[in-house]
Every structure is written in C-alpha cells, then in structure tokens.
C-alpha positions as CSV (number, residue, x, y, z in Angstrom):
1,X,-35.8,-195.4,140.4
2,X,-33.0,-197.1,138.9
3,X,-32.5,-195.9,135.3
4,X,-32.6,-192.7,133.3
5,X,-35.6,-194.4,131.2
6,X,-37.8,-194.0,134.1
7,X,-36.6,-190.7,135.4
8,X,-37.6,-189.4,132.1
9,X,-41.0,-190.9,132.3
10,X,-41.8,-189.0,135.7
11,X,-43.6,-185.3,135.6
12,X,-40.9,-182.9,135.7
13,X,-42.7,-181.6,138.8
14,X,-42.7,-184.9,140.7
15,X,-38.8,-185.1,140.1
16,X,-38.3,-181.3,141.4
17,X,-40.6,-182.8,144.6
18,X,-37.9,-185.5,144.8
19,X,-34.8,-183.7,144.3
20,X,-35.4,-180.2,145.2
21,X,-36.4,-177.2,142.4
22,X,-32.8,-176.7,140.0
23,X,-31.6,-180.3,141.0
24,X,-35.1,-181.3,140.0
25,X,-35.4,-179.4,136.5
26,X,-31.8,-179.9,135.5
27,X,-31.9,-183.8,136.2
28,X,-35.4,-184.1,134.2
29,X,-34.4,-182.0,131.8
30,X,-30.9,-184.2,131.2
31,X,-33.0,-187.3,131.5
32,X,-35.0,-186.3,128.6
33,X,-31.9,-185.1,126.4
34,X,-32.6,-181.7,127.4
35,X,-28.9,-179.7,127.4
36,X,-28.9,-176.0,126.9
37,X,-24.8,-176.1,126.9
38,X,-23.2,-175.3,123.6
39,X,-21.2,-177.7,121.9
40,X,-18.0,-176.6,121.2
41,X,-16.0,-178.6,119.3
42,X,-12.1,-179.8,120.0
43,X,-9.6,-179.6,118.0
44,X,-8.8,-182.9,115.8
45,X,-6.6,-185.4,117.9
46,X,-3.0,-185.2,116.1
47,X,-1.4,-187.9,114.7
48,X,1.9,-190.0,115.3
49,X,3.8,-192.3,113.3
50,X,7.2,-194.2,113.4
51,X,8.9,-195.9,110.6
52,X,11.4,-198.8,110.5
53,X,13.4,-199.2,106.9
54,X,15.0,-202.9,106.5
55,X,18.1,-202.6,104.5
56,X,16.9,-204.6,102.3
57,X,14.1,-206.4,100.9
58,X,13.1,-209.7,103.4
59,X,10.9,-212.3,104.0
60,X,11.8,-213.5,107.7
61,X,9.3,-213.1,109.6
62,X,10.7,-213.0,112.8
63,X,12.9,-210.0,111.6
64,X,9.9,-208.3,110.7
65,X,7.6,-209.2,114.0
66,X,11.1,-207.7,115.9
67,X,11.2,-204.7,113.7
68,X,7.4,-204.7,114.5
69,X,7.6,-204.9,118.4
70,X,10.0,-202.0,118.5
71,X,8.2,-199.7,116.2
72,X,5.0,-200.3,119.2
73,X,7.3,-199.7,121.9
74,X,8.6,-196.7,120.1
75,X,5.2,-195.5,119.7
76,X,4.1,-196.2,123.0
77,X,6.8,-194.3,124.6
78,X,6.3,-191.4,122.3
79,X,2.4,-191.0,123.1
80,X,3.5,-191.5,127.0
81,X,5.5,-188.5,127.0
82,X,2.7,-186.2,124.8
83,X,0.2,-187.5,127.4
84,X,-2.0,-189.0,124.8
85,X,-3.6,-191.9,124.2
86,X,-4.0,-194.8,120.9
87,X,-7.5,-194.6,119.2
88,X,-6.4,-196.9,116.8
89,X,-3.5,-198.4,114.6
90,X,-2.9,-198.3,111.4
C-alpha cells in the first residue's frame, strides 16, 4: 500500500483488519474524503505595504532598482517582526 488511491479502494473492514477498529475507520474514511470536522474559516490574512516617493519625477533606473531593493528589505523586515509570511507582491 503505497498511496491514498489504493487505501481508498480497500473495504473499510479490511483496512480496520489492518490498522485496528478507529485507526481503521478514521484512515478509510479520510482516504475517501470522508471528514466530519467543521470548517471554520480564518480570518482574511492582512495586508502590508511600504511606499518610496522620489523627489522628483526620474527615469534612472538604477535609482529606481535602489529605491526598489529597499522598499523589499523594508517589507521583509516588517512581515519578520509580525511573524507573517509573503503570498504574493504586488
């Protein structure tokens, strides 16, 4: 037996023989998408930004890929401290 496919193709009562009664049920049971345990949903992730204003307008783009690199750093050191972690940039 190595996949959840073929677990789920057993008897239920073949995989209880295996495993032992409630081991047996509850891993059948999972196998086949079975879950009794309510869903309860979390709360929405929050969100963080930083911002970088250039004096004024420019077109260098190394000044920009620096201003760049330190907003990530910025933002990496502010989701460190809150524990959290990037699901994606924007």
């Amino acid at each position: 037996m190595d996949s959840v496919g073929l677990l789920a193709e057993l008897p239920p009562a073949t995989v209880q023989r295996i495993l032992g009664g409630r081991a047996g049920r509850l891993a059948a049971d999972r196998a086949r998408g079975i879950d009794p345990r309510p869903v309860t949903p979390r709360s929405l992730p929050t969100s963080s930004s930083v911002s970088h204003t250039f004096p004024r307008q420019t077109l260098d783009g190394a000044e920009v890929r620096a201003a760049l690199l330190e907003l990530v750093g910025q933002l990496g050191l502010l989701l460190r401290r809150r524990g959290q972690v990037a699901r994606g940039l924007a």
